[in-house]
C-alpha positions in Angstrom: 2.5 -29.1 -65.4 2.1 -28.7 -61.6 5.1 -26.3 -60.5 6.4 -26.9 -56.3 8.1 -23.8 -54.8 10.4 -25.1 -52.1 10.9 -23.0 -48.8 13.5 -24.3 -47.4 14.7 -23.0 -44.0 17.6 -23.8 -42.0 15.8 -24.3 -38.8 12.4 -25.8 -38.3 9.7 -23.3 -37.8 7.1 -23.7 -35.6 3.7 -22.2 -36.5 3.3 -20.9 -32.8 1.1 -17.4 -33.0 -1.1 -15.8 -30.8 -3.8 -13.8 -31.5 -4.0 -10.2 -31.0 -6.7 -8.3 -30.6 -5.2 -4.6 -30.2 -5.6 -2.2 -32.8 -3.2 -2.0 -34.9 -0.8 0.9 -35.4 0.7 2.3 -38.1 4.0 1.6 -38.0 3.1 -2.4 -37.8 1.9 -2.2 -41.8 4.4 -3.1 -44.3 4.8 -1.0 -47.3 6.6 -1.5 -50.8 7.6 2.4 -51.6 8.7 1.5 -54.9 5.6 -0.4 -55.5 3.2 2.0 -53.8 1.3 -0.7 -51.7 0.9 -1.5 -48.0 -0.5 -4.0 -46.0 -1.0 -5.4 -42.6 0.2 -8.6 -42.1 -1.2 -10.8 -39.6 0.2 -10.4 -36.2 2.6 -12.8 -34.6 3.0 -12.6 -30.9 6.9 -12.3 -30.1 7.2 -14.7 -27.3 7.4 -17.9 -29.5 10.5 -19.4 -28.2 10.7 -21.4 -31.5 11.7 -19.0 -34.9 8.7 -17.9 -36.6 8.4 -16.5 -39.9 7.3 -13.0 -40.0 7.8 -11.8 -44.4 9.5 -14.0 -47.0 10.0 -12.4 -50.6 10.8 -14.4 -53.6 12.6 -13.9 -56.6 10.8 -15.5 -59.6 11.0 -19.5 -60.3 13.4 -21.2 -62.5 13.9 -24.5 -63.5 15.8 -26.7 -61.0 18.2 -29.6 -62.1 15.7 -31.7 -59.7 12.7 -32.4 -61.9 10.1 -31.8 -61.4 10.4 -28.9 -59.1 10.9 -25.6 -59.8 12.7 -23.6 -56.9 12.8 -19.9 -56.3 15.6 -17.7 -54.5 14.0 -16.6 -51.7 14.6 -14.2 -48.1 13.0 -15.1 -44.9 12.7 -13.2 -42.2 11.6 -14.8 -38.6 11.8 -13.6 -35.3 11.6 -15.6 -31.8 11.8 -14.7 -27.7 15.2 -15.1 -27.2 17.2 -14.1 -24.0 20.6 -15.3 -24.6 24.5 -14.3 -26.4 24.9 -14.4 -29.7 27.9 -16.5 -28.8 25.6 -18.9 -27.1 22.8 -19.0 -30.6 26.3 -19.6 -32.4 27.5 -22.4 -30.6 24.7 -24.2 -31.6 23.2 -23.2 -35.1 23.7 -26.2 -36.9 22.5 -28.8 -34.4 19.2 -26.9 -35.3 20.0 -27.7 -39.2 21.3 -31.4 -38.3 17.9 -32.0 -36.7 16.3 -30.3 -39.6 18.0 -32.2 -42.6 19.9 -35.0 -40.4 23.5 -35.7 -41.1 23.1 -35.9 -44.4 23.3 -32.3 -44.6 26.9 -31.9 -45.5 26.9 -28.9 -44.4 29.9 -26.5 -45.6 30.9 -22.8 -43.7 31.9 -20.7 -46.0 32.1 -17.5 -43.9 31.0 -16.9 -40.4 31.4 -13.3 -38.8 30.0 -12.2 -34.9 29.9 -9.0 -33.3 28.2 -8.2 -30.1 24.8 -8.6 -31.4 25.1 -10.1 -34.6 26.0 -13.6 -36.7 26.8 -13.1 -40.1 27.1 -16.3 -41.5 27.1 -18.3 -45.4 27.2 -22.0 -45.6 26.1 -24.4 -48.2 24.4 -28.2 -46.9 22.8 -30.8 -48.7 18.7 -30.5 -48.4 17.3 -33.6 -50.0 18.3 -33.9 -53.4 19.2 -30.1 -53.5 22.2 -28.0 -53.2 21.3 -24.9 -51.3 23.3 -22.0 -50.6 22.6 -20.1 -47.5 23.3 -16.6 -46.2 21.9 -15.7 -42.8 22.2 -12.8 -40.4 21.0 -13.2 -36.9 20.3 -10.2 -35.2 19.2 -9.8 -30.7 17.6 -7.0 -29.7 17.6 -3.5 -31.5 14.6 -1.7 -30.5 12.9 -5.4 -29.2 14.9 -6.5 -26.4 14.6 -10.5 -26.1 13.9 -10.9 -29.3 15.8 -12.7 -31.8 15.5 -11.7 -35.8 17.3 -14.5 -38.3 17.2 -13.0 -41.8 18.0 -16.0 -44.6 18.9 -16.1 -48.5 18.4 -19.3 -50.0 19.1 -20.5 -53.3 20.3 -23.2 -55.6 24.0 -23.4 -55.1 24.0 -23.4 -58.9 22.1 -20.6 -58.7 24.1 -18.3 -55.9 26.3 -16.3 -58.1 23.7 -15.3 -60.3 21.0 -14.5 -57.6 23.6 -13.8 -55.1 23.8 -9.4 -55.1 19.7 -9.2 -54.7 19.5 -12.0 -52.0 22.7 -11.3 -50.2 21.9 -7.0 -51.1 18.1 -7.9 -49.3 19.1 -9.8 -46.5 22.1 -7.0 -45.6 19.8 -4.4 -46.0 17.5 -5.4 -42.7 17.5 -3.2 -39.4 15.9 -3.5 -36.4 15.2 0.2 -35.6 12.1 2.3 -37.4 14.3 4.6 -39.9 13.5 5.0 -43.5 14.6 3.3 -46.4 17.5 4.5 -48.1 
């Protein structure tokens, strides 16, 4: 039986990298201290002006009520140059998910938070044949001025309370500035 993991984003991504040929420092390598591994992932310039992905972690796969896919909870974190409010990326979030999944999308609000750098925001749309719930935190700046970070939790809606604490715990967790973990 062939399983299909879903990645389902909220706004399209556009594979736009540039190739770097600087040595890499430390501090770019990402590490799993509870695991005890590290790697290097591959470089991706930050002057995309379209949201790249830059790490996405899964939780493991369960059986969807859409056969035959098999969807897994899952946190993506993308980045893109970005020189405007976060009043202004607000305003127009979900024209990006209209053109995404069309109008179709049904898409709910279900909490929506700013501050002066930051949109908190959980909503739940229509994405095909699936349910999804969504949690997102957009983030400008921190220690990368013009940059835009946009840190998502998706799951099945079905799924969201059970999956909820480590998606919503993981995406919550993310900082922009070099400090250990907690």
């Amino acid at each position: 039986m062939r399983t299909v993991i879903l990645l389902l984003s909220t706004v399209p991504i556009l594979m736009a990298t540039q190739e770097d040929k600087s040595e890499p420092r430390r501090s770019d390598y990402w590490s799993s201290l509870g695991d005890g591994i590290q790697m290097r992932p591959p470089h991706i310039a930050t002057n995309s002006k379209q949201l790249v992905p830059v790490a996405a972690f899964y939780l493991p796969t369960k059986e969807g009520k859409v056969a035959p896919f098999t969807f897994a909870g899952n946190v993506v974190v993308m980045k893109q140059k970005y020189t405007g409010t976060i009043k202004a990326y607000d305003a127009h979030f979900f024209d990006k998910v209209e053109n995404l999944l069309g109008e179709d999308a049904d898409v709910k609000i279900l909490y929506r938070k700013i501050t002066w750098n930051t949109l908190e925001i959980e909503y739940t749309m229509n994405a095909g044949l699936l349910k999804i719930h969504t949690y997102s935190k957009v983030v400008i700046g921190g220690t990368k001025p013009n940059v835009l970070f946009q840190v998502t939790a998706t799951a099945l809606a079905e799924r969201w309370e059970e999956e909820k604490a480590q998606l919503k715990g993981s995406v919550d967790s993310f900082q922009t500035s070099p400090t250990q973990p907690k």
